[in-house]
C-alpha positions as CSV (number, residue, x, y, z in Angstrom):
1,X,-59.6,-279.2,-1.4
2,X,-56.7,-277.1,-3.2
3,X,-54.3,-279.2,-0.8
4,X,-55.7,-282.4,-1.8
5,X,-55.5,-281.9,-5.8
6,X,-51.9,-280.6,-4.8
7,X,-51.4,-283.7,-4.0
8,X,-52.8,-285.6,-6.5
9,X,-51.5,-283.9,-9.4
10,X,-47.6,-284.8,-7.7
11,X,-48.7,-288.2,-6.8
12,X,-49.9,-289.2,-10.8
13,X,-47.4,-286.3,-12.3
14,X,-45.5,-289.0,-14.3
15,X,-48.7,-290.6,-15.7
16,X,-49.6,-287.5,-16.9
17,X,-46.4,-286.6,-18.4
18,X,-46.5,-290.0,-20.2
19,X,-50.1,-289.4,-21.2
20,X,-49.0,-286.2,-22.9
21,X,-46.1,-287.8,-24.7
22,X,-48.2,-290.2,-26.5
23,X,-51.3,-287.5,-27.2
24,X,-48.1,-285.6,-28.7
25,X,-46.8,-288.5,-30.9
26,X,-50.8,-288.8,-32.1
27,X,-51.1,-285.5,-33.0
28,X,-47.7,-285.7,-35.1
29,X,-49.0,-288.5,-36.9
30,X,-51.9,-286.6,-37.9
31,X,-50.1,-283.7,-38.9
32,X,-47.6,-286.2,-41.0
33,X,-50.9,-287.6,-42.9
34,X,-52.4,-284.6,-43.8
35,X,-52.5,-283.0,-47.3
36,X,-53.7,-279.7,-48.8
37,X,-54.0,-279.0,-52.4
38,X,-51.2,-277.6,-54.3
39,X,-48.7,-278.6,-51.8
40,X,-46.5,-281.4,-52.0
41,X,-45.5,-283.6,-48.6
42,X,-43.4,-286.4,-47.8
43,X,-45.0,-289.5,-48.0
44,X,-43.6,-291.6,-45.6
45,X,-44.6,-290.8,-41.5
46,X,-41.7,-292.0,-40.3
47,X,-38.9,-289.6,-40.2
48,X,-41.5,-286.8,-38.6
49,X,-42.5,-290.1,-35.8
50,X,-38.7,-290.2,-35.1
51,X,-38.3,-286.7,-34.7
52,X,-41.1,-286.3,-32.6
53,X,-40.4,-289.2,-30.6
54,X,-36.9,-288.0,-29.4
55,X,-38.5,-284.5,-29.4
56,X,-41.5,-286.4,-27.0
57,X,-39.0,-288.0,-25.0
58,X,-37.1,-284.8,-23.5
59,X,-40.5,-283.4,-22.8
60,X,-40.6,-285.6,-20.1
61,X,-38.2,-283.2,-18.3
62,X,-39.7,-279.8,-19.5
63,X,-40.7,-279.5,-15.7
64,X,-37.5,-279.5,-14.6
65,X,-35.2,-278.6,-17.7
66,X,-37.9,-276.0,-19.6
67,X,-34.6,-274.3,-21.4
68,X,-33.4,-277.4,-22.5
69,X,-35.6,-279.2,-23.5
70,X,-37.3,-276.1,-25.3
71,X,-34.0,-275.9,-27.4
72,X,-34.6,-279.7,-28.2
73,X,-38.1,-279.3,-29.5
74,X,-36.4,-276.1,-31.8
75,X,-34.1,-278.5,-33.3
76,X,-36.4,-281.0,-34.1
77,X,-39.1,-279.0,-35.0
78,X,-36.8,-277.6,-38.0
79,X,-35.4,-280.8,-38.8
80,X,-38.9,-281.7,-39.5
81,X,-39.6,-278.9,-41.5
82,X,-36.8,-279.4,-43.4
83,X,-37.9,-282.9,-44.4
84,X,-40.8,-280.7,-46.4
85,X,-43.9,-281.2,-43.7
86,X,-46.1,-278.4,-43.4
87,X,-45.7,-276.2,-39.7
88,X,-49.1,-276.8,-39.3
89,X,-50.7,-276.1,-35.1
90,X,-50.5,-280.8,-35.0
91,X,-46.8,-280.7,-36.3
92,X,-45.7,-277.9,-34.0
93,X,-47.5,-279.6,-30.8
94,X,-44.2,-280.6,-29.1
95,X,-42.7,-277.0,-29.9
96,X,-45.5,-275.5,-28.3
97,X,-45.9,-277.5,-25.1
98,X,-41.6,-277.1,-24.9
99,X,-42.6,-273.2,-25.0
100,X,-45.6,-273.2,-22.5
101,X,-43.3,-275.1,-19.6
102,X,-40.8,-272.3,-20.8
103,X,-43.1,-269.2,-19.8
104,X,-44.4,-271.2,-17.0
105,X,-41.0,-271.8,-15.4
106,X,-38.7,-268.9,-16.0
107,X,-39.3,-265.3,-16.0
108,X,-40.5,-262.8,-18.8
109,X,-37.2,-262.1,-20.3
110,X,-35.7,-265.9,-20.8
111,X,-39.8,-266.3,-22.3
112,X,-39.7,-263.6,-24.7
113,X,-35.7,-264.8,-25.9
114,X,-37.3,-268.6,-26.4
115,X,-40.3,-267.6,-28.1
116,X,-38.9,-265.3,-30.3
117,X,-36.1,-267.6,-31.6
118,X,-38.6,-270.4,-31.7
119,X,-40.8,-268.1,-34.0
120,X,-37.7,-267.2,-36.0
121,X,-36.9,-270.7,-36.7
122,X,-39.6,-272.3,-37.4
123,X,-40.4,-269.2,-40.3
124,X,-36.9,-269.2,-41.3
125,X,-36.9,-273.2,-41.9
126,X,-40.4,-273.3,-43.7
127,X,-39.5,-270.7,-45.5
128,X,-36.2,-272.3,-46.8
129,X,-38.4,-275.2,-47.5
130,X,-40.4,-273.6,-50.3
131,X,-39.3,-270.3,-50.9
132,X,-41.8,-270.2,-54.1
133,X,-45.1,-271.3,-52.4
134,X,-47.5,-269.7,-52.6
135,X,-49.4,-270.7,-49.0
136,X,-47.2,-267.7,-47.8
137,X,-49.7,-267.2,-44.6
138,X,-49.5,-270.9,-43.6
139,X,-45.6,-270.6,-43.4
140,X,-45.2,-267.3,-41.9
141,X,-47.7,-265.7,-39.7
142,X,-49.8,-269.2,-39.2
143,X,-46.6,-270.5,-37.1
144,X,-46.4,-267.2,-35.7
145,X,-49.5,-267.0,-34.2
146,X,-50.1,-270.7,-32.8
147,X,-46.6,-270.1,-31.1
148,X,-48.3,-267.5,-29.2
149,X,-50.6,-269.6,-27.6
150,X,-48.2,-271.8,-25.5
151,X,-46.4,-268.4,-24.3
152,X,-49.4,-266.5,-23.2
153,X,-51.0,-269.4,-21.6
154,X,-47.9,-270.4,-19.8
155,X,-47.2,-266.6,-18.7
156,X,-50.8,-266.8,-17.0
157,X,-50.3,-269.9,-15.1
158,X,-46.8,-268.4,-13.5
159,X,-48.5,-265.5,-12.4
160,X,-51.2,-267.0,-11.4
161,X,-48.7,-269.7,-9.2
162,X,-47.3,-266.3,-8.3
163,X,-50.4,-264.4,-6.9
164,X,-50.9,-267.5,-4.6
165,X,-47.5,-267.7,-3.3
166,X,-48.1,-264.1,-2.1
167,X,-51.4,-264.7,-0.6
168,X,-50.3,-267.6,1.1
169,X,-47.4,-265.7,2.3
170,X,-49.8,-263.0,3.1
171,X,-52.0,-265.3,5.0
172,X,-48.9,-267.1,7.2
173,X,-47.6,-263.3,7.8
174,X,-50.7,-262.3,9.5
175,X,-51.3,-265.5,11.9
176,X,-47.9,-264.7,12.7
177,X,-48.6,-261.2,13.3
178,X,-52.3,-262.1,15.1
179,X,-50.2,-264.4,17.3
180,X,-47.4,-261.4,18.5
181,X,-50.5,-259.0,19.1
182,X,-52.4,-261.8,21.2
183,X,-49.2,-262.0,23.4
184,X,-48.8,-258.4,23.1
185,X,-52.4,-258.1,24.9
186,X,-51.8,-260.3,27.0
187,X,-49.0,-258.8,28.7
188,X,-50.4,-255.4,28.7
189,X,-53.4,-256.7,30.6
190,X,-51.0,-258.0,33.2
191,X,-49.6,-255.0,33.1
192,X,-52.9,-253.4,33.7
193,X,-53.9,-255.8,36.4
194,X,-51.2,-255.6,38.2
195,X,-50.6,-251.6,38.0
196,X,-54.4,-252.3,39.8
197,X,-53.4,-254.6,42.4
198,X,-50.4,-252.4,43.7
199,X,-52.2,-249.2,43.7
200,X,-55.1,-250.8,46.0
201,X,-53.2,-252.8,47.7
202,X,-50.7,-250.0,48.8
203,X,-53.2,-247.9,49.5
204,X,-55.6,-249.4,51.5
205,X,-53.0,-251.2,53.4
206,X,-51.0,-247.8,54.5
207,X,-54.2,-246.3,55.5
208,X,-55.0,-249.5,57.7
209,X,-51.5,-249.6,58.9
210,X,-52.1,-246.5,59.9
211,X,-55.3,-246.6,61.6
212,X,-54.2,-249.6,63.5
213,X,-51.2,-247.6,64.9
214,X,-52.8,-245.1,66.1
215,X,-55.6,-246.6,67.5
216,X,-52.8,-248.7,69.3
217,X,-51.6,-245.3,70.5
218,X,-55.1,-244.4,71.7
219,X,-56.5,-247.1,73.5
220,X,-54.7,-246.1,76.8
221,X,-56.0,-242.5,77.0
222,X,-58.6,-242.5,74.7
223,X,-60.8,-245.7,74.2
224,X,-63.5,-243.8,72.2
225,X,-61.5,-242.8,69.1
226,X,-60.0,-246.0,69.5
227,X,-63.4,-247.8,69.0
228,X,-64.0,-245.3,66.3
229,X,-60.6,-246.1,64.2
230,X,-61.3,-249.5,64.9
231,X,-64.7,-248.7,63.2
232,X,-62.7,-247.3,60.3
233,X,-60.1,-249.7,60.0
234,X,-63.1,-252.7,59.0
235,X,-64.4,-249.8,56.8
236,X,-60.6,-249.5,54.9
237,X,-60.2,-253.3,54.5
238,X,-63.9,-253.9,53.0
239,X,-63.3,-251.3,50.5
240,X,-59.8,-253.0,50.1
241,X,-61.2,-256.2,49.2
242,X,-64.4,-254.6,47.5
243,X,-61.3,-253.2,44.7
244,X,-59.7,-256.0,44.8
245,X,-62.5,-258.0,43.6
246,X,-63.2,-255.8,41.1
247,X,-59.5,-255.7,40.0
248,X,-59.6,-259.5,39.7
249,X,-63.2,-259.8,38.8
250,X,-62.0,-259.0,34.5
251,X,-59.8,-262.2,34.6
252,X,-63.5,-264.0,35.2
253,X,-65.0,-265.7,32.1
254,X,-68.3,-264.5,30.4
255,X,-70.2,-266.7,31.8
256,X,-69.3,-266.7,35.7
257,X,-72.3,-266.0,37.8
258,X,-71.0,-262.8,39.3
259,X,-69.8,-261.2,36.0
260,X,-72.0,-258.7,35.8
261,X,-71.9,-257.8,39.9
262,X,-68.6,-255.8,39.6
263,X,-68.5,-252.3,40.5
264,X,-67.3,-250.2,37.6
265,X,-63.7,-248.5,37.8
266,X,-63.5,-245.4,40.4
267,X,-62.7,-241.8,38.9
268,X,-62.7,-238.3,40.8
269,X,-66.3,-238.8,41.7
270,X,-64.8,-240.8,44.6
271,X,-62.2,-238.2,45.7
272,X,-63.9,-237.1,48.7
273,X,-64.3,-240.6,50.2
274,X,-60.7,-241.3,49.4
275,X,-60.0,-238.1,51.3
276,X,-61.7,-239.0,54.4
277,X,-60.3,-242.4,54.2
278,X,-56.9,-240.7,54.4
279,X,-58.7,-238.4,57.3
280,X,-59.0,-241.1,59.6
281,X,-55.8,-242.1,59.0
282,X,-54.3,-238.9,60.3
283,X,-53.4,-237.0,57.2
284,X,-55.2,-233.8,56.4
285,X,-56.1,-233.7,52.9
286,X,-56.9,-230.1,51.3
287,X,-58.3,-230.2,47.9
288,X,-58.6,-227.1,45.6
289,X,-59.9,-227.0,42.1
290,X,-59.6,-224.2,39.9
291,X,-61.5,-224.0,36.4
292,X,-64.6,-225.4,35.2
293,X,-64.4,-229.3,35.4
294,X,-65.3,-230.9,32.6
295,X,-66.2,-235.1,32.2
296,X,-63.1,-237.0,31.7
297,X,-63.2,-239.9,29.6
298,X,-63.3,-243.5,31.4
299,X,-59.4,-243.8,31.6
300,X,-58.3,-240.7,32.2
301,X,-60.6,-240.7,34.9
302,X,-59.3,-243.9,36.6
303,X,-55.7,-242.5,35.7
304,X,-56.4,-239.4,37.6
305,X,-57.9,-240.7,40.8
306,X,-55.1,-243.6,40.8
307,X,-52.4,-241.2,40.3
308,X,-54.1,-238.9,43.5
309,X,-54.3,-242.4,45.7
310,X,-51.1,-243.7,44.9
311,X,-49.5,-239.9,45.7
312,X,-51.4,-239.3,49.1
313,X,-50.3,-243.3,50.1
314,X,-46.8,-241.9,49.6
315,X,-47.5,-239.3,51.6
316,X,-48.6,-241.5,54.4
317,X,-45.9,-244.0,54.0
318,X,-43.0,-241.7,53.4
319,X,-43.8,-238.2,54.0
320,X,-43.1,-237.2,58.3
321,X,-45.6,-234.1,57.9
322,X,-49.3,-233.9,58.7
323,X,-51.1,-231.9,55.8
324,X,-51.1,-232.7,52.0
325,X,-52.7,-230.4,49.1
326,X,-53.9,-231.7,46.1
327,X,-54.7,-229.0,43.2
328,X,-57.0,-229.7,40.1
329,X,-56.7,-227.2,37.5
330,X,-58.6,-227.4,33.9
331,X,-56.9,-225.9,31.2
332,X,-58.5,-226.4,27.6
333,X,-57.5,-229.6,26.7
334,X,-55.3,-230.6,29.6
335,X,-56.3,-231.5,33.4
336,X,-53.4,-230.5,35.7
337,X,-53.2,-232.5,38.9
338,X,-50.1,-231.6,41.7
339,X,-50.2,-233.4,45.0
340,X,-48.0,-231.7,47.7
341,X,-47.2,-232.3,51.1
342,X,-45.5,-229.6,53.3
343,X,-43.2,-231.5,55.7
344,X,-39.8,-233.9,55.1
345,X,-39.3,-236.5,52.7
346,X,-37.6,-239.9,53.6
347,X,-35.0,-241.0,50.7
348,X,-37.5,-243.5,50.1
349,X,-39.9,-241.7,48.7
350,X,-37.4,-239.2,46.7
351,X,-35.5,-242.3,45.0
352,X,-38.8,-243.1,43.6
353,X,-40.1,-246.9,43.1
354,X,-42.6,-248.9,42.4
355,X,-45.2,-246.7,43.1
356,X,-43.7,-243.8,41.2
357,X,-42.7,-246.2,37.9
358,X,-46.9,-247.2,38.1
359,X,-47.9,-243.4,38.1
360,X,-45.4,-242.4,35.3
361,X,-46.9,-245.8,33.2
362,X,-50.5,-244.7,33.9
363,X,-49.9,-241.1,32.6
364,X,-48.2,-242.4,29.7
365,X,-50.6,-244.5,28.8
366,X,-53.2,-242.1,28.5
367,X,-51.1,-239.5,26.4
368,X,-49.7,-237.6,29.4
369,X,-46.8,-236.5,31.6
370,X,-45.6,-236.8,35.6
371,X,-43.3,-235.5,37.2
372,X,-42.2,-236.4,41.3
373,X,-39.5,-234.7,43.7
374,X,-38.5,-232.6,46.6
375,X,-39.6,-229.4,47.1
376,X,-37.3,-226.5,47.4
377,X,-38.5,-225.2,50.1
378,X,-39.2,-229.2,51.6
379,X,-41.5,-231.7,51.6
380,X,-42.6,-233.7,48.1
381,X,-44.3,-232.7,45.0
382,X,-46.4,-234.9,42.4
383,X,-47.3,-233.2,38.8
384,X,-48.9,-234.5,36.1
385,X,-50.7,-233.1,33.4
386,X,-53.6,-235.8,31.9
387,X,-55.8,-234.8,28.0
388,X,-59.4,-233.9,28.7
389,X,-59.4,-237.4,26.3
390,X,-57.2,-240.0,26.3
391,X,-54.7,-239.4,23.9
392,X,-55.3,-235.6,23.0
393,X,-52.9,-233.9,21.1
394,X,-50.6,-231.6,24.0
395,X,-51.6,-227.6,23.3
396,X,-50.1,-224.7,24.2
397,X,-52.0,-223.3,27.1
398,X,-51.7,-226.9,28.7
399,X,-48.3,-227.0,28.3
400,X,-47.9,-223.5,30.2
């Protein structure tokens, strides 16, 4: 609606401006008739129609000239005066409507200069008309006053144009800004999802790798524990596709049948099937936890878990020993996770990748650090220190 009457008022702005003119010219040749008692006035209309005519004309530009044409109505406003009418509010109409385009179109300074001089002016010229009257209020502080007017009103209206320039402004910043974060989101889900994929997909496919190998080895000698990984090896892919399916399932919309069938994320209750996963697979997996554990909140403890998976399938990809630790220790606000492995390292492993660039993201993302490399005394290390909560603020005793 505002856009419409935007329009409308450009579209007929020159039928209004014309309109105005002539309501100015009436109100002129009302003032010119007008008498009060004890005060002589010209008799004749005409020279104040001729001023204000000209005077009416330039009005027509006040929108685009305000200066200008507000030094026009100055001038003819005292030549008027100076013919002997009276500055009453109908012969000062085209000085005020000069002076309200004035406050509406420039800033406070140039309005205060313009209405001041106006003021003086149009005192100084009445004045100089009848120095002796005795109407000393109708010359003086009567123009005074209805000068006002025209500068207070158009003061208003420029802040008022001003307050919605801002909110407008304000309004296109923040679809603009609602626009960036939607992408923003969206990437960082991508992100997210596919930090997912690779961690299940690695891992699950390096234990079945290595189930398949070595049932391969054993089907010779030993058909029974080849039956058995064999066993395993459909147990590692269903879970790989159970996780993947999850993964995938939050790109699903609202209203998709099996929405509400997804298994929630995993966390350390899970760690001792992911150890016996890794168990069939060949790798001995020794876990120790020292403290009192203590809930983890939800991303934490899918950080933690992923961070363990994506270390032990490094293990199994890369590392040539046999055995792996893995170490939980609760401090007060910090859980402390290292994930060892006692025998060589392939350069693989130690240059790090994208597994290693996945861990360091997830621990970010939840407010804490990793660190990966050799050993001294061989093999690889994984350390990483997670908050309690995601995002907790780093303590001393957890940074020891």
């Amino acid at each position: 609606m505002t856009t419409s009457l935007d329009r409308g008022t450009g579209r007929y702005r020159r039928f209004v401006d014309v309109a105005t003119v002539l309501a100015l010219l009436g109100c002129v040749a009302l003032g010119a008739l007008l008498r009060f008692p004890g005060l002589s006035q010209p008799r004749e209309q005409w020279p104040a129609m001729a001023i204000a005519a000209v005077t009416c004309l330039a009005l027509l530009r006040a929108r685009d000239h305000a200066r200008l044409v507000a030094g026009v109505a100055m001038a003819g406003t005292v030549a008027t005066l100076a013919h002997g009418y009276i500055p009453t509010p109908l012969m000062l109409a085209p000085l005020m409507l000069a002076l309200y385009w004035v406050a509406a179109q420039t800033d406070r300074r140039t309005t205060r200069v313009f209405g001041l001089a106006a003021m003086a002016v149009v005192v100084i010229a009445a004045m100089l008309d009848k120095p002796t009257t005795d109407m000393l209020l109708l010359r003086t502080v009567g123009p005074v006053l209805w000068l006002l007017l025209p500068l207070v009103g158009g003061s208003g209206a420029r802040l008022r144009a001003a307050y919605l320039e801002s909110v407008q402004a304000r309004a296109a910043y923040a679809e603009r800004t609602r626009e960036e974060e939607a992408r923003l989101r969206v990437a960082e889900e991508r992100m997210r999802i596919a930090r997912e994929l690779h961690d299940v997909v690695a891992h699950h496919m390096a234990v079945a790798n290595a189930q398949a190998g070595t049932a391969r080895h054993l089907v010779p000698t030993r058909p029974d524990q080849a039956l058995k990984l064999l066993d395993e090896l459909t147990a590692t892919t269903s879970s790989a596709l159970i996780e993947l399916r999850a993964t995938v399932g939050v790109l699903r919309q609202s209203g998709d049948q099996d929405a509400d069938s997804l298994e929630p994320a995993p966390g350390l209750d899970r760690l001792p099937d992911l150890v016996s996963t890794y168990a069939s697979a060949g790798l001995d997996v020794a876990v120790t936890t020292e403290g009192r554990p203590r809930p983890l909140s939800p991303g934490v403890d899918l950080t933690a878990y992923r961070i363990i998976q994506e270390a032990l399938t490094n293990v199994t990809k890369h590392g040539a020993g046999h055995g792996a630790d893995v170490r939980l220790t609760y401090a007060r606000t910090r859980l402390l996770i290292s994930v060892t492995n006692d025998g060589t390292t392939t350069a693989a492993a130690a240059d790090g990748g994208y597994g290693l660039m996945g861990m360091r993201e997830r621990a970010h993302s939840v407010g804490g650090d990793l660190r990966a490399g050799p050993r001294p005394d061989g093999g690889f290390e994984v350390t990483t220190a997670l908050p309690l909560h995601s995002l907790a603020p780093e303590e001393p005793e957890a940074a020891a």
